[in-house]
N, C-alpha and C positions, 0 to 999 in steps of 0.2 A: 465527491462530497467535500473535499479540504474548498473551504473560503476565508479570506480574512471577517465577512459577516457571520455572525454567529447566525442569523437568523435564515440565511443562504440556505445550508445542506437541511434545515427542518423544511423550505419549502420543496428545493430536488426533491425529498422524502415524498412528499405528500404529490409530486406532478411525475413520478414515475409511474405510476399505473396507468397513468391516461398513455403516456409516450410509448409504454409496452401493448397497451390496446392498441393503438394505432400499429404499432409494426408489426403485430399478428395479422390486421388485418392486410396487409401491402405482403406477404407471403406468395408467392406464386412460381410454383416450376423453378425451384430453388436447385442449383447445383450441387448433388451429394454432396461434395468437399464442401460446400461452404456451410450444407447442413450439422456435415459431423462438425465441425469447428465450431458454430453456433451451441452446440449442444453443450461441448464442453465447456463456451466461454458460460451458457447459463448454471452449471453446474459450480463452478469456481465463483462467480456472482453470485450466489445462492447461501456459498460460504462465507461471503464478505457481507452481504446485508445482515446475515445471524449474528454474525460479529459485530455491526456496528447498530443492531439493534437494540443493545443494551442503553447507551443512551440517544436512540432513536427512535422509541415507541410507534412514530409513525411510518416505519416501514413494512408493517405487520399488511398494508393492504398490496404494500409495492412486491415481498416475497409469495404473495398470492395470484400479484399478476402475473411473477416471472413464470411460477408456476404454469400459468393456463398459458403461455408464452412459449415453453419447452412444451408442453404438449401440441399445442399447433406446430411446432417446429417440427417433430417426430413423427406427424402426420402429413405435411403438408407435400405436394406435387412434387418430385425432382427430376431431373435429369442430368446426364453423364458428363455432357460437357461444358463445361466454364470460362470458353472463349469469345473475348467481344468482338463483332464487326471489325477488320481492320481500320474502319475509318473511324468509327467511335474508337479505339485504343489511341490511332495516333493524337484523335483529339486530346485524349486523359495524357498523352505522354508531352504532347507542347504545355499543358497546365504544369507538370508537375516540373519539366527542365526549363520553361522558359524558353524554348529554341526552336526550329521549324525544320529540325531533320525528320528524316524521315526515318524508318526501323532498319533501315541499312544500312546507314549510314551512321547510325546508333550505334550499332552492333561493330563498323569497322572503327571509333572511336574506343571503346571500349577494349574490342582486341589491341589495338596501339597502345592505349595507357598499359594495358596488360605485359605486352612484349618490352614495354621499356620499363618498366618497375621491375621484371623479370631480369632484366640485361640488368639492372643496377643492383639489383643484390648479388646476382653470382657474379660480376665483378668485386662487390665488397667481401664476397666468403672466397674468393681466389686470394685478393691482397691476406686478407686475415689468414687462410694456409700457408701464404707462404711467403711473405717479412713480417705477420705482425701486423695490426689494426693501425693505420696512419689517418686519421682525423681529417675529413675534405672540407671540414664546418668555416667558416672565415672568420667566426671569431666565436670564442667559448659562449660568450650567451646563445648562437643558436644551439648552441649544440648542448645548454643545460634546455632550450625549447623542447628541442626534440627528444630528452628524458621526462620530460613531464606529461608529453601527449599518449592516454591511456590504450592500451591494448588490449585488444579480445584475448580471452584463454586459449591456449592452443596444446593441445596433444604433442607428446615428444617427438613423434613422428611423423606430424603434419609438415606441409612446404612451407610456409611461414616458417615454422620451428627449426629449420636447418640455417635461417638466417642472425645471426648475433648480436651482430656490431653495431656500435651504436648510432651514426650515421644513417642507414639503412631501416629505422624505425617508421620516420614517415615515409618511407617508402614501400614497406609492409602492409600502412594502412593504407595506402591508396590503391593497391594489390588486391589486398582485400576486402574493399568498398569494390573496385571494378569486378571482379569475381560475383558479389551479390549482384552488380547489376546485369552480367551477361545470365545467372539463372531468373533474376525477374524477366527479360527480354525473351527469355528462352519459354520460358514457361506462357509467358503471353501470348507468344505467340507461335505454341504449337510444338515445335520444336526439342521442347527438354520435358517428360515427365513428371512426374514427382520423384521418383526413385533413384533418375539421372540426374537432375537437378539435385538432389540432397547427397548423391555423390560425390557431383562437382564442387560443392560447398564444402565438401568434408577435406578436400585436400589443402583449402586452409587450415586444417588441423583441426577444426571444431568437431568434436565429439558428435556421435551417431544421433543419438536422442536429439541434442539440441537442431542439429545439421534437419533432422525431420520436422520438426516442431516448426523452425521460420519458414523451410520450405513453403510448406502447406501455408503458412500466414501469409506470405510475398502474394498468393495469389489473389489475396482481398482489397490488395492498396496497387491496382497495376503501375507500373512505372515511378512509382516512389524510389527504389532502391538505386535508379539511375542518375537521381539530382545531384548525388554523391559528386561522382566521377565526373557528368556532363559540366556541372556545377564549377568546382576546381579548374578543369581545362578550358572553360569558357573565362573566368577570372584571371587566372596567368596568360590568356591571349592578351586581355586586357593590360595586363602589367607589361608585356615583354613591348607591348606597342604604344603606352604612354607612359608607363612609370619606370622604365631601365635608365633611362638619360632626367628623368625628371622626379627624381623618387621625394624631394621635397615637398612637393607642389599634389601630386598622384595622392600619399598619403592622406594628408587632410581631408581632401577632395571626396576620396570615397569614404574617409569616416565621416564625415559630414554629410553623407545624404542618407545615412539609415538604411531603412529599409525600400529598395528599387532596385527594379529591374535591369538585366543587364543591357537589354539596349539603352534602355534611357541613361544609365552611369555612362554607356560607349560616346552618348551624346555630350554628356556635358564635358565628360576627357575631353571630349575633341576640340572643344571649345576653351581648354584653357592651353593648348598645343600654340 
């Protein structure tokens, strides 16, 4: 509903009933999970229209559609399980990284970032036991960087939370960006539960509630949570092979083309090599 048009969120107002008729009617042999979730998002939507009804008068026919909307929801066909064709999944997963792995090759990237952000922190919490936190930053501005890039909340007793030192920050988050993508992976494809999967989430530290809450979300956006990690480690290939000797030239380079993909940026690197 936020637009800089004022006139914008009165027409959304007045074109949600039609878009809620339509995806009532496109309902069919709905995956329990994605029912229950649907149900709750109509329920929390139900409280945001009342709330922005006051100066919205015309939502009054939109909280009427959600209505007949939850009702078809609660009614409509389900079934148990929620898994895509492997060949449909890998399609959604070359959309969402950009890359032509395959899901096992996914998964052995993934466990790698995992074991080496592993190895780097209980290397930084052995030094900090035992001389003392000694700084590997090469010059204080990365290292006020890496104080400024925000952190998820973590439980005193989560694996993240045994790590301190400041160095080892974005190393936590890349930990814990790879962590969500092996339970999206896992859940995709078969493999991890909901239960086990909101498990393995939790030994990031993230508290139970929350740990269940995305679980269950991961499985509506598949392969989203792996752009992270895939993402990153496709970018520093990119650096370590045109921008380590040419970090001049590299820079510009890729701020200057916005938004592109990473083969087409591997191209024009190459071309200024």
């Amino acid at each position: 509903m936020e637009s800089e048009d004022p006139a914008a969120k009165h027409e959304r107002a007045r074109s949600l009933p039609a878009f809620l008729e339509q995806a009532s009617h496109n309902l069919n042999c709905v995956p329990v999970l994605f029912r229950d979730i649907g149900l709750e998002m109509v329920s929390d939507t139900r409280n945001y229209l009342i709330f922005l009804r006051k100066t919205l008068p015309e939502l009054q026919p939109a909280l009427m559609a959600l209505d007949r909307f939850g009702d078809a929801l609660q009614n409509v066909s389900t079934r148990e399980d929620f898994l895509l064709p492997q060949e449909l999944l890998e399609r959604i997963l070359r959309f969402h990284t950009h890359c032509d792995r395959d899901i096992q090759e996914i998964n052995d990237t993934l466990d790698q970032e995992i074991d080496e952000m592993q190895q780097i922190l209980e290397q930084e919490a052995r030094s900090f036991v035992s001389g003392g936190f000694k700084t590997q930053c090469p010059h204080s501005l990365w290292s006020e960087a890496l104080k400024s890039i925000p952190m998820p909340a973590v439980e005193k007793d989560g694996l993240i939370g045994l790590y301190q030192s400041e160095v080892n920050r974005l190393a936590k988050r890349r930990l814990w960006r790879a962590i969500r993508g092996k339970v999206d992976i896992g859940l995709q494809t078969g493999t991890m539960n909901i239960s086990t999967a909101a498990g393995y989430l939790k030994e990031t530290g993230i508290n139970v509630e929350q740990t269940m809450s995305s679980v269950r979300k991961y499985t509506l956006n598949p392969g989203y949570q792996l752009c992270y990690t895939l993402g990153l480690r496709r970018f520093l290939d990119l650096f370590h092979r045109y921008g380590d000797e040419n970090l001049q030239n590299f820079v510009p380079t890729v701020l200057g083309q916005g938004e592109i993909d990473f083969a087409d940026l591997e191209k024009i690197l190459r071309g200024y090599q």
